[in-house]
C-alpha positions as CSV (number, residue, x, y, z in Angstrom):
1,X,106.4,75.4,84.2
2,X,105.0,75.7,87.7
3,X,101.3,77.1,88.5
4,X,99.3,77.9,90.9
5,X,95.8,79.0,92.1
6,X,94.4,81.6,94.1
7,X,91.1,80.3,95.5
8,X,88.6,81.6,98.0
9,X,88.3,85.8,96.2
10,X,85.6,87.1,97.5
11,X,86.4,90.1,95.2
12,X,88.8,90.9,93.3
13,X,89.9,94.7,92.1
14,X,90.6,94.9,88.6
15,X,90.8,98.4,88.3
16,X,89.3,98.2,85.0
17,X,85.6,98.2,83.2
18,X,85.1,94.7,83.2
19,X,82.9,94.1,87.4
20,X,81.2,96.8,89.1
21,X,81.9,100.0,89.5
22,X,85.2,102.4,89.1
23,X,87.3,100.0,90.8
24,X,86.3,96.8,88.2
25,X,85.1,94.8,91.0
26,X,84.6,91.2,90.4
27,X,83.3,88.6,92.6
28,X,83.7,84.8,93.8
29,X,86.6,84.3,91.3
30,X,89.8,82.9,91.3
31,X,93.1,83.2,88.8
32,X,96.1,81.1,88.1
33,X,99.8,82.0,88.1
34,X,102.4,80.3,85.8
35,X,105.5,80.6,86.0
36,X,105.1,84.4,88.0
37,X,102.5,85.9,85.5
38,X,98.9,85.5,85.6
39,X,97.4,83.2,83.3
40,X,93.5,82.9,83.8
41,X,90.7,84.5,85.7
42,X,87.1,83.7,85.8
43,X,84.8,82.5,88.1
44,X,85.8,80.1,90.5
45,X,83.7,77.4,89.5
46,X,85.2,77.2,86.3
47,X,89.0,77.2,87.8
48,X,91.6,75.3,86.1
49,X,94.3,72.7,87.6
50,X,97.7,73.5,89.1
51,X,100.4,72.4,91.3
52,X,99.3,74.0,93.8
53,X,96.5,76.1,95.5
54,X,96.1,79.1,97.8
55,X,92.7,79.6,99.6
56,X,92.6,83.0,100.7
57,X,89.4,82.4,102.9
58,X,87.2,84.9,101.9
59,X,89.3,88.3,101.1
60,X,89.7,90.7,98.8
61,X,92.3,91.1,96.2
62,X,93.9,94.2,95.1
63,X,96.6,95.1,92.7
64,X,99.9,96.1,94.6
65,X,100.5,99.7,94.4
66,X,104.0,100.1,93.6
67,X,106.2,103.2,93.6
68,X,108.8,103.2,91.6
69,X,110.8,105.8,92.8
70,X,111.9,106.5,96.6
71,X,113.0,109.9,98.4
72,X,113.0,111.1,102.3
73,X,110.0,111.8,104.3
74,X,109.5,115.5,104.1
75,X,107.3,116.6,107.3
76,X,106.3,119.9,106.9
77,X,104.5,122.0,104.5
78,X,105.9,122.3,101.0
79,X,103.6,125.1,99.5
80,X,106.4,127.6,99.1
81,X,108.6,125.3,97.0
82,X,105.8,125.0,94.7
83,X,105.0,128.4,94.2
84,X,108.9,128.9,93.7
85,X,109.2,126.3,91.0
86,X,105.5,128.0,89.2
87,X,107.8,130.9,89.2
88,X,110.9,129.7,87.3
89,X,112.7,129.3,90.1
């Protein structure tokens, strides 16, 4: 089992109610990854061992945004293929 931490957050986006405001904003923490899942967050003070460690100097974290489907680029106005397929069509 390998880990690692992620040092030097000056905040991280949780996206959830724990930290400040909408976006779950936490600060001056770190988390541990084991074996590709993360295993611990807290404050960074209180950060566990692992094999190794990756300062990130002060940035921010935020969850990747993922889309999980892909299609063309479609440049141009699609308001009438709505209002088609709100018709039945």
């Amino acid at each position: 089992m390998s880990s690692t931490l992620i040092t030097g957050i000056s905040q991280l986006v949780t996206n959830s109610s724990v930290g400040d405001g909408d976006l779950g904003i936490v600060c001056d923490v770190a988390f541990a990854v084991e074996d590709g899942r993360v295993s611990w967050i807290g404050a960074a003070v209180d950060a566990p061992d692992a094999d190794s460690v990756v300062d990130v100097n002060g940035r921010a974290v935020i969850p990747g945004f993922v889309d999980s489907h892909a299609h063309l680029m479609f440049a141009r106005d699609r308001a009438a293929e709505s209002s088609a397929r709100m018709a039945g069509e």
